[in-house]
HTML snippet that shows the backbone in 3Dmol.js (N, CA, C, O; Angstrom):
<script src="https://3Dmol.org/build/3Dmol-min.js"></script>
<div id="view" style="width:600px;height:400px;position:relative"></div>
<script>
const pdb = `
ATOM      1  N   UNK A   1      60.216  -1.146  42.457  1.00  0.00           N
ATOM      2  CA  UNK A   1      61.026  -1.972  43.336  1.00  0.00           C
ATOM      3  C   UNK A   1      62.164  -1.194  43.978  1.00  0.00           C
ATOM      4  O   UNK A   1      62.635  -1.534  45.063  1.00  0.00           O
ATOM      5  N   UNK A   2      62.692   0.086  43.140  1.00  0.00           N
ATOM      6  CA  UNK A   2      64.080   0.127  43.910  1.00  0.00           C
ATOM      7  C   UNK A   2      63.563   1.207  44.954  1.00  0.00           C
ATOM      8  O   UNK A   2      64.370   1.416  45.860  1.00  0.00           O
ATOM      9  N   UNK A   3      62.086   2.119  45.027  1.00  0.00           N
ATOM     10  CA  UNK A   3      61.652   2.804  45.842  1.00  0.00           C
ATOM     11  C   UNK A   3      62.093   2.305  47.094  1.00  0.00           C
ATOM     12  O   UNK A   3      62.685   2.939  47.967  1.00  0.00           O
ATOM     13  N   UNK A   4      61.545   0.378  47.115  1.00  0.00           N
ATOM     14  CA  UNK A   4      61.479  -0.216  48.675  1.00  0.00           C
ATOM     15  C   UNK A   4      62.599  -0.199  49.120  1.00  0.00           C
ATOM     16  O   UNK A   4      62.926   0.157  50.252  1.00  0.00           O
ATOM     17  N   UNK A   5      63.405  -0.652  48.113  1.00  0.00           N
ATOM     18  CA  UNK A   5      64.754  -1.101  48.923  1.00  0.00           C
ATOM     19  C   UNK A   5      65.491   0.161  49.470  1.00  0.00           C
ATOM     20  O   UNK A   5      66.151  -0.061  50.485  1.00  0.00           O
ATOM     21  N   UNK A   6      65.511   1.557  48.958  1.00  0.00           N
ATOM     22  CA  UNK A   6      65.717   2.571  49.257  1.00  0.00           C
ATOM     23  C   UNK A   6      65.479   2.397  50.651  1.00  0.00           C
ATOM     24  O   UNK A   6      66.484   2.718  51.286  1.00  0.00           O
ATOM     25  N   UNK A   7      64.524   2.008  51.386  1.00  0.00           N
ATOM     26  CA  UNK A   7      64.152   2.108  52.829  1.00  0.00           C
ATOM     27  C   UNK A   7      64.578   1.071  53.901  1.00  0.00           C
ATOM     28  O   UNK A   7      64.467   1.224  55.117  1.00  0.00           O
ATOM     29  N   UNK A   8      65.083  -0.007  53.256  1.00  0.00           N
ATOM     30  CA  UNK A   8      65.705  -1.474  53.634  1.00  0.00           C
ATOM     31  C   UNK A   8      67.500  -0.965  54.583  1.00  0.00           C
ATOM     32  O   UNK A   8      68.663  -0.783  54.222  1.00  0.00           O
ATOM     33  N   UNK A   9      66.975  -0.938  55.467  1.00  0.00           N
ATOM     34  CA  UNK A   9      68.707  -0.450  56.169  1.00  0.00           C
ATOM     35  C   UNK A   9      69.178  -1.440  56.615  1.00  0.00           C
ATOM     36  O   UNK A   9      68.436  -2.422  56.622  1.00  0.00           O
ATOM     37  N   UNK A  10      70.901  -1.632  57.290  1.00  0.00           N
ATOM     38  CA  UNK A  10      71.629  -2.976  58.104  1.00  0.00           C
ATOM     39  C   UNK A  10      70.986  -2.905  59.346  1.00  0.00           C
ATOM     40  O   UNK A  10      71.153  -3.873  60.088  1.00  0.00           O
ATOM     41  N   UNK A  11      70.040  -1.649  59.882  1.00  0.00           N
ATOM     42  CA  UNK A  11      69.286  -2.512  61.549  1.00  0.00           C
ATOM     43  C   UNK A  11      68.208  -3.132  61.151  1.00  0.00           C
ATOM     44  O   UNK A  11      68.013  -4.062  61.934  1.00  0.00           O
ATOM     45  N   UNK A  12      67.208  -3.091  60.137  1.00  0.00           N
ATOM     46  CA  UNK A  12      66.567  -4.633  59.715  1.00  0.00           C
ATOM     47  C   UNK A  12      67.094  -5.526  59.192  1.00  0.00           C
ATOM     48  O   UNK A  12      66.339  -6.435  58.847  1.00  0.00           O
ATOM     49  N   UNK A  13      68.330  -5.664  58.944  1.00  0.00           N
ATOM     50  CA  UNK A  13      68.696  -7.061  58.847  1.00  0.00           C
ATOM     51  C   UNK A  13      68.839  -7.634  60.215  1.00  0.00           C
ATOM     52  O   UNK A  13      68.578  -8.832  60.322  1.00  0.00           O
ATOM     53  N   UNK A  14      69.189  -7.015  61.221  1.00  0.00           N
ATOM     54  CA  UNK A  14      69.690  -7.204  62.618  1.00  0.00           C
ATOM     55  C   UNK A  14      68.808  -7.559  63.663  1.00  0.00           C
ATOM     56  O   UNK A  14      69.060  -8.076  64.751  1.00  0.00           O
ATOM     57  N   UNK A  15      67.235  -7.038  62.937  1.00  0.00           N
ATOM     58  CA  UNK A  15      65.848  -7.269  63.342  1.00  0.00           C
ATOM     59  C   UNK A  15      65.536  -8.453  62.755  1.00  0.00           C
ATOM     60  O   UNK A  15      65.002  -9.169  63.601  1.00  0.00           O
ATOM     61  N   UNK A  16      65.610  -8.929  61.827  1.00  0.00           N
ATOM     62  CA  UNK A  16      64.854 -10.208  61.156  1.00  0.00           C
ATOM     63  C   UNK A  16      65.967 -11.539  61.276  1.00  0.00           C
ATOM     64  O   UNK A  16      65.671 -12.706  61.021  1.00  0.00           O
ATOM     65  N   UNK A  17      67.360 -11.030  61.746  1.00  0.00           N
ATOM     66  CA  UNK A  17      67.787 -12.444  62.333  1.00  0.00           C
ATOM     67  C   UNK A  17      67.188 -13.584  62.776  1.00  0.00           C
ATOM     68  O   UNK A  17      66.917 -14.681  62.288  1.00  0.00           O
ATOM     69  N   UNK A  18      66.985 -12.781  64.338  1.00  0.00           N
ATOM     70  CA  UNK A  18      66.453 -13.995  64.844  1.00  0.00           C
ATOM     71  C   UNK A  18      65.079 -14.570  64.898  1.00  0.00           C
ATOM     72  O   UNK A  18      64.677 -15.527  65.559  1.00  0.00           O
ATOM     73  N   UNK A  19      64.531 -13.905  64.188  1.00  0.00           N
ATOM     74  CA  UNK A  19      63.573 -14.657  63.504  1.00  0.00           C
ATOM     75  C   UNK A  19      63.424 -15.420  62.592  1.00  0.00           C
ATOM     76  O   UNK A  19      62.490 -16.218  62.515  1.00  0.00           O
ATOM     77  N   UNK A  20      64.459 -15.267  61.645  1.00  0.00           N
ATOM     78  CA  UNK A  20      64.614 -16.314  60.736  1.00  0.00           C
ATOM     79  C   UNK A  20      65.477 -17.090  61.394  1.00  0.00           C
ATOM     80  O   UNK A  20      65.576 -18.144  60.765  1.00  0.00           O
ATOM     81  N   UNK A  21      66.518 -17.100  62.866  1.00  0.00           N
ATOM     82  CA  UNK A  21      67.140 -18.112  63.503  1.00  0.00           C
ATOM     83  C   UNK A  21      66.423 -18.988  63.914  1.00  0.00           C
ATOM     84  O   UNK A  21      66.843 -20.139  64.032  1.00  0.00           O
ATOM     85  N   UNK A  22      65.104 -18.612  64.242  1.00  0.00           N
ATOM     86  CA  UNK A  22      64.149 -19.474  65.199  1.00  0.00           C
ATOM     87  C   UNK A  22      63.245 -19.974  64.327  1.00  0.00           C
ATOM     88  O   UNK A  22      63.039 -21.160  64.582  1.00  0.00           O
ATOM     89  N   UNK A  23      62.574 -19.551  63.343  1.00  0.00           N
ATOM     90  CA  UNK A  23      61.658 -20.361  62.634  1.00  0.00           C
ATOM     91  C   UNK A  23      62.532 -21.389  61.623  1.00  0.00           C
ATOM     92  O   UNK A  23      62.480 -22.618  61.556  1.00  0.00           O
ATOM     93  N   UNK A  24      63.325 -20.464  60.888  1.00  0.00           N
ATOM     94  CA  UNK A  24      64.238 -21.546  59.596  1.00  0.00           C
ATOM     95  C   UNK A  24      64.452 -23.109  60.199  1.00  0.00           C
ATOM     96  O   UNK A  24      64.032 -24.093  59.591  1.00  0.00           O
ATOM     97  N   UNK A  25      65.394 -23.213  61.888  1.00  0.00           N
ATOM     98  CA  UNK A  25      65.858 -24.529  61.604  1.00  0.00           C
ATOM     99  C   UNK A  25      64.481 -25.450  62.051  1.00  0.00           C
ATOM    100  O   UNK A  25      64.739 -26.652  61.995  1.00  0.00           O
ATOM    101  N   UNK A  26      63.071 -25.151  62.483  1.00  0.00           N
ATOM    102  CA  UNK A  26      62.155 -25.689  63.153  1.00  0.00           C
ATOM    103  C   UNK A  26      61.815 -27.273  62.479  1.00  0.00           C
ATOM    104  O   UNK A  26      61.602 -28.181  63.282  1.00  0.00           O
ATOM    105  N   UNK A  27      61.774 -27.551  61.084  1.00  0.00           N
ATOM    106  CA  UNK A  27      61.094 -28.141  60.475  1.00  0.00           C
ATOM    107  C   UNK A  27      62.205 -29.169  60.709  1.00  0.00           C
ATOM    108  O   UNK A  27      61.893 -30.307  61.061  1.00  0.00           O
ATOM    109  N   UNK A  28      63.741 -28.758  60.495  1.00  0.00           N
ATOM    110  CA  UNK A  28      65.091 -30.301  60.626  1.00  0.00           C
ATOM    111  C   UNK A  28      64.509 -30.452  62.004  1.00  0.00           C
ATOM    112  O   UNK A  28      63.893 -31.502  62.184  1.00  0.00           O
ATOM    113  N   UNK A  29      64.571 -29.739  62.859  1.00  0.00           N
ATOM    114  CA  UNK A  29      65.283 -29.729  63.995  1.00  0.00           C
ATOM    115  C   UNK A  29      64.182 -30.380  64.998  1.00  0.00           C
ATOM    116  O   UNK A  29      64.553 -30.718  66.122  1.00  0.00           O
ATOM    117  N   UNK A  30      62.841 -30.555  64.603  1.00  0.00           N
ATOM    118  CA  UNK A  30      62.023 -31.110  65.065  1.00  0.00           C
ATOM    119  C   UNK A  30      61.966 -32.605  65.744  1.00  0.00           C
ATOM    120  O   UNK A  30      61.952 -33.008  66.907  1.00  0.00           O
ATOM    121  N   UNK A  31      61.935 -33.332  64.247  1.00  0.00           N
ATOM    122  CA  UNK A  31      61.997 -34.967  64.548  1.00  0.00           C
ATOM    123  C   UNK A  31      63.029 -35.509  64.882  1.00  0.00           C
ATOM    124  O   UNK A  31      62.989 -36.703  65.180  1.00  0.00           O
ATOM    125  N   UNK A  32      64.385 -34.711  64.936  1.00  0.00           N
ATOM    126  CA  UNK A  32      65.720 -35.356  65.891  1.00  0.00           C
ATOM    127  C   UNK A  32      65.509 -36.195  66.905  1.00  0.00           C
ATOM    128  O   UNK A  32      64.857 -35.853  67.891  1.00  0.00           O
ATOM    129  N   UNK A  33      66.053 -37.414  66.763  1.00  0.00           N
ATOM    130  CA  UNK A  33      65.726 -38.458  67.646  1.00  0.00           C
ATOM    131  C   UNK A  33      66.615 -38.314  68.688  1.00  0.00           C
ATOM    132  O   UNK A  33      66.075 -38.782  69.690  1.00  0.00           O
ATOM    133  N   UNK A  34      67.900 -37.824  68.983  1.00  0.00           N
ATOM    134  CA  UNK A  34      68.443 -37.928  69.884  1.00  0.00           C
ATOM    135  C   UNK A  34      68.504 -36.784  70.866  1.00  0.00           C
ATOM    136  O   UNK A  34      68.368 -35.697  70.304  1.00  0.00           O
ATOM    137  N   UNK A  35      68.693 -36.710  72.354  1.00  0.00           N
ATOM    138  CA  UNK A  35      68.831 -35.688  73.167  1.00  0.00           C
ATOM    139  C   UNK A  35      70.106 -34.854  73.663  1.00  0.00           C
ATOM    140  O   UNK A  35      71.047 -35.513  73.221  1.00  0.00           O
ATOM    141  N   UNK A  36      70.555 -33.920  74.245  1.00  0.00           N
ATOM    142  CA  UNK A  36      71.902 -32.932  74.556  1.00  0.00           C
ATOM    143  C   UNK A  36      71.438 -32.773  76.294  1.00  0.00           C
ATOM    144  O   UNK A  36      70.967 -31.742  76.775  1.00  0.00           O
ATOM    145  N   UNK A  37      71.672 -33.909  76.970  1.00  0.00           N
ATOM    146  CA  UNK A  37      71.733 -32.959  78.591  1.00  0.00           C
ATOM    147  C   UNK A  37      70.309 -34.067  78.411  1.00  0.00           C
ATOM    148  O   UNK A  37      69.500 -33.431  79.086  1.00  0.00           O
ATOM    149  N   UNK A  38      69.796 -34.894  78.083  1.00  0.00           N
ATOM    150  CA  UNK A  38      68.002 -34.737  78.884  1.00  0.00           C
ATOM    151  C   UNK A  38      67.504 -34.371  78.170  1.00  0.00           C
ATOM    152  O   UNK A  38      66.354 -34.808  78.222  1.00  0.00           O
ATOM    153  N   UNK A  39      67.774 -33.171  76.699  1.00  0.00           N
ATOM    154  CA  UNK A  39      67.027 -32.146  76.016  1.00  0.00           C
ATOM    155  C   UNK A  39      66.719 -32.320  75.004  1.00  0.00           C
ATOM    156  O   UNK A  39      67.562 -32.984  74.401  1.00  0.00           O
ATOM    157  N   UNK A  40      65.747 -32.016  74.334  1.00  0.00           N
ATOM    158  CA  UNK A  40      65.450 -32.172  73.003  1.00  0.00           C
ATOM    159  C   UNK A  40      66.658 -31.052  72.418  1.00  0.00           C
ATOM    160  O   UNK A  40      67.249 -30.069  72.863  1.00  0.00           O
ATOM    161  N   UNK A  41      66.624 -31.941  70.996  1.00  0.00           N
ATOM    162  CA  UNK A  41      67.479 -30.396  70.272  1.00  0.00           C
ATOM    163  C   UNK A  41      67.172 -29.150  70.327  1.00  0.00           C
ATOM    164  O   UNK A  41      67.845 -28.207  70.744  1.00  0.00           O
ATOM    165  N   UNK A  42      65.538 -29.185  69.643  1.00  0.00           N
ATOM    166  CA  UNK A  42      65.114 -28.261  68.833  1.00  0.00           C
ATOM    167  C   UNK A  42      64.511 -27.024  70.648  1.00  0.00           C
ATOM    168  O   UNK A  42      64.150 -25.856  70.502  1.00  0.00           O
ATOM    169  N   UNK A  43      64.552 -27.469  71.560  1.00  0.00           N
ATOM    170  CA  UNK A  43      64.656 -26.682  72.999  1.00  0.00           C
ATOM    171  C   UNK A  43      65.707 -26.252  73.204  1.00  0.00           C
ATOM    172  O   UNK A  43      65.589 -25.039  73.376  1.00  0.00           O
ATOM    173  N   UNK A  44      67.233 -26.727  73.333  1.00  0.00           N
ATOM    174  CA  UNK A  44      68.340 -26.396  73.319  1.00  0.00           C
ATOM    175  C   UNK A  44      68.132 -25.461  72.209  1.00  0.00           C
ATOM    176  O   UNK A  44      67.763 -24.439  72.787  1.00  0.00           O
ATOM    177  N   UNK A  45      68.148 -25.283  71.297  1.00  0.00           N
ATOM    178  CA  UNK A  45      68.131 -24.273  69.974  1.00  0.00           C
ATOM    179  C   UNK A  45      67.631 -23.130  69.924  1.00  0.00           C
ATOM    180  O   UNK A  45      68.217 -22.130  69.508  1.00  0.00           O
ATOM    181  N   UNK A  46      66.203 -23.191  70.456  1.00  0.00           N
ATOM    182  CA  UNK A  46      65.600 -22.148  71.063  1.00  0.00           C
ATOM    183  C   UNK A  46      65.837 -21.201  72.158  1.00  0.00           C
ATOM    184  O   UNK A  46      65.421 -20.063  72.376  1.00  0.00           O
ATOM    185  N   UNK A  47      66.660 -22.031  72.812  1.00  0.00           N
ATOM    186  CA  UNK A  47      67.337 -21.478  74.492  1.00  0.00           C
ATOM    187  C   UNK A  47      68.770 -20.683  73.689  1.00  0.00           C
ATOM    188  O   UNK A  47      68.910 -19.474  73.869  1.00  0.00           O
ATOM    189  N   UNK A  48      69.565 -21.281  73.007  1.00  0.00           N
ATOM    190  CA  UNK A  48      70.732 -20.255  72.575  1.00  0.00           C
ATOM    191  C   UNK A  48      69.942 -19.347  71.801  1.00  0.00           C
ATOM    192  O   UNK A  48      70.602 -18.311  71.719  1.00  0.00           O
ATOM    193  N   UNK A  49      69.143 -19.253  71.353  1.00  0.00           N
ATOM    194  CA  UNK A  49      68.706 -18.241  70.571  1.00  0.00           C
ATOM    195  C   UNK A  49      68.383 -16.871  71.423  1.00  0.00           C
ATOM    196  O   UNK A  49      68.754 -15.861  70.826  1.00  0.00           O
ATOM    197  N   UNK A  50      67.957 -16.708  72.303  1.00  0.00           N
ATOM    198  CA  UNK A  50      67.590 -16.163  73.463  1.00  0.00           C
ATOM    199  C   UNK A  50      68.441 -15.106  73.416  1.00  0.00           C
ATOM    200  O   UNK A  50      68.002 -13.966  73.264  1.00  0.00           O
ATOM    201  N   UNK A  51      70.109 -15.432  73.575  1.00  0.00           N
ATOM    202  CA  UNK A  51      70.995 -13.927  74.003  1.00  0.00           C
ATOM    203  C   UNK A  51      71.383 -13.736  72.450  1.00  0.00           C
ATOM    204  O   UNK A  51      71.515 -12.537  72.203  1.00  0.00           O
ATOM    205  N   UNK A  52      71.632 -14.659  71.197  1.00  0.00           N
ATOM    206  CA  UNK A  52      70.946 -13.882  69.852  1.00  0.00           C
ATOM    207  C   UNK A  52      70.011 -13.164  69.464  1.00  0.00           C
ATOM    208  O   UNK A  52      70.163 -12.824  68.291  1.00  0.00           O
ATOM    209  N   UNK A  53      69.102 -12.781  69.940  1.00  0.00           N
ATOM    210  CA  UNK A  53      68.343 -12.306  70.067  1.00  0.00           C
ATOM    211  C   UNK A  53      67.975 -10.414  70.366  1.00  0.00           C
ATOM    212  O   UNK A  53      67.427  -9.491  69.764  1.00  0.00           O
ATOM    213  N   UNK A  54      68.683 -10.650  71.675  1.00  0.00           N
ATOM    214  CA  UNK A  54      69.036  -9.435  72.804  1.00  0.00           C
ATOM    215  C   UNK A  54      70.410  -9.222  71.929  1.00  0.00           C
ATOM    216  O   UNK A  54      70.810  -8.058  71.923  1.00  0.00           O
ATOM    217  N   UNK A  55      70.965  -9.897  71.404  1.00  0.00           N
ATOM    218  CA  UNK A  55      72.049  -9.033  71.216  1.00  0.00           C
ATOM    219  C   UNK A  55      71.548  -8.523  69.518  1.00  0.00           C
ATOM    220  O   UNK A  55      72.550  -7.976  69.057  1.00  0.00           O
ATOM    221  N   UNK A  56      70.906  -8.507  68.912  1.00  0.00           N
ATOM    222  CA  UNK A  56      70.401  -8.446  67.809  1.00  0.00           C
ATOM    223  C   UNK A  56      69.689  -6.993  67.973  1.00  0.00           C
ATOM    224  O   UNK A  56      69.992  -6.080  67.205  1.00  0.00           O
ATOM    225  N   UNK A  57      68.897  -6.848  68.829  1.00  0.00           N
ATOM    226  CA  UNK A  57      67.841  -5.749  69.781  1.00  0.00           C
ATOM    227  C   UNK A  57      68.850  -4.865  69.657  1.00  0.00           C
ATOM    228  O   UNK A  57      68.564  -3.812  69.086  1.00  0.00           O
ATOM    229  N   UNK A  58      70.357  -5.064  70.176  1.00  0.00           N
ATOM    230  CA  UNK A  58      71.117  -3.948  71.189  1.00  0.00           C
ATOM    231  C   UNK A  58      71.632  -3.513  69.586  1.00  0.00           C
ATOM    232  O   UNK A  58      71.378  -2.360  69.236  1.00  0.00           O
ATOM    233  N   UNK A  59      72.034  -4.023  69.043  1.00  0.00           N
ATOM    234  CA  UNK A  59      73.100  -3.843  67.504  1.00  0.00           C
ATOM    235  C   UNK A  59      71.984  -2.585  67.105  1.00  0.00           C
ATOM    236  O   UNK A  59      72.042  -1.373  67.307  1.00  0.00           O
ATOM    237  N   UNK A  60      70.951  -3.442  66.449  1.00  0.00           N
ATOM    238  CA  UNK A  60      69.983  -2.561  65.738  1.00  0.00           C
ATOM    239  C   UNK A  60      69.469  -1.275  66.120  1.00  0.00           C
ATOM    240  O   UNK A  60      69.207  -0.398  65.296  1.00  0.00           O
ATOM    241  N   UNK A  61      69.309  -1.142  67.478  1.00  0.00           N
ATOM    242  CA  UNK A  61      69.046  -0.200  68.696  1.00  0.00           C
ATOM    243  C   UNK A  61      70.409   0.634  68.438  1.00  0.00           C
ATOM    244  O   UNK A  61      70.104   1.808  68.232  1.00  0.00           O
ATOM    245  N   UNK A  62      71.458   0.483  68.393  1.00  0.00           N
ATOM    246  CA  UNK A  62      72.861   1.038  67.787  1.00  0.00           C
ATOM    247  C   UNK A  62      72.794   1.781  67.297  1.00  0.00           C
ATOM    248  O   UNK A  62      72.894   2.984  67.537  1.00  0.00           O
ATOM    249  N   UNK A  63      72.498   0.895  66.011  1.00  0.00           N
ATOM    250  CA  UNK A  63      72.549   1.354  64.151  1.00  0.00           C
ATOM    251  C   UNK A  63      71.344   2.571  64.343  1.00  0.00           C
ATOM    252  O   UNK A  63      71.231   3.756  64.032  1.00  0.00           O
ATOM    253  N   UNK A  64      70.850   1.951  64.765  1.00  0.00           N
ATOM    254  CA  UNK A  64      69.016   2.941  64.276  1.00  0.00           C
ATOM    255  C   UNK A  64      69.482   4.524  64.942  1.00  0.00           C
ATOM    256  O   UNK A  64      69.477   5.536  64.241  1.00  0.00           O
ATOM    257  N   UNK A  65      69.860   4.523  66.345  1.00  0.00           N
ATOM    258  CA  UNK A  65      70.212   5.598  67.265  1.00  0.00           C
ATOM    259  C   UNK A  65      71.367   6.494  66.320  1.00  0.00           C
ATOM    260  O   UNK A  65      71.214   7.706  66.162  1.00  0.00           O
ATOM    261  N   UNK A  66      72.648   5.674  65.658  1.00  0.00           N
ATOM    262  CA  UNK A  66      73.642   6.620  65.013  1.00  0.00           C
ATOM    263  C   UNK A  66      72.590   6.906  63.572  1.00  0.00           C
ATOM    264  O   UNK A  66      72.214   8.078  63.535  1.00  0.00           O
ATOM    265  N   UNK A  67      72.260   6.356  62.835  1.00  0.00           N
ATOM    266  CA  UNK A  67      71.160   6.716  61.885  1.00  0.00           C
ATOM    267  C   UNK A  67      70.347   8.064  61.779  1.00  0.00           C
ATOM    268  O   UNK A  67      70.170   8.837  60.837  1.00  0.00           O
ATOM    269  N   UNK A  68      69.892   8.065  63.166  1.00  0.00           N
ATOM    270  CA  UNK A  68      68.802   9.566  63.439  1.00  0.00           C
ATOM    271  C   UNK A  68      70.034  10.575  63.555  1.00  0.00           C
ATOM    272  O   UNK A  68      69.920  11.598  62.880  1.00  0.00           O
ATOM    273  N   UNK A  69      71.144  10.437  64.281  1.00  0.00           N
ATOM    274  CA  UNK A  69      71.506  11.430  64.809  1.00  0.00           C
ATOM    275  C   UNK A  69      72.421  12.224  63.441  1.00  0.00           C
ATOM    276  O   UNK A  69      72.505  13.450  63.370  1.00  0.00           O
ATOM    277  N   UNK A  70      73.031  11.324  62.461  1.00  0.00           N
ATOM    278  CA  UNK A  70      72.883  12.185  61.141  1.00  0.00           C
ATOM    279  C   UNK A  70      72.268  12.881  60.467  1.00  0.00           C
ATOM    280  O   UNK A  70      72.741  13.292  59.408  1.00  0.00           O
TER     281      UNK A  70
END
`;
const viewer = $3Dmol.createViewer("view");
viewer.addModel(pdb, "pdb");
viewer.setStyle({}, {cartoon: {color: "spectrum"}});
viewer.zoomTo();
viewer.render();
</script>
């Protein structure tokens, strides 16, 4: 076990955000009866997720770039 984690760095945490942003709340966020704008929630949710996302890309893209250059 501690082989793996040896390889586990802070730009995959920065990678698996928003993926766990976007799948985790799916299952509440589904049957919400009420709307924001016209919108379902769980669309609104998905739409902010979007520049979480890109900005998640740019961090990790960061980290990873100062990483090599040590």
């Amino acid at each position: 076990m501690t082989v793996f984690f040896r390889f586990i760095r802070l730009w995959h945490g920065f990678l698996a955000l928003p993926f766990v942003a976007v799948l985790a709340p799916i299952p509440f966020l589904y049957g919400v009866p009420f709307h924001i704008l016209g919108l379902p929630v769980l669309l609104l949710w998905l739409f902010f997720c979007l520049p979480l996302t890109a900005l998640c890309l740019a961090v990790s893209a960061m980290l990873r770039a100062r990483e090599t250059e040590q």
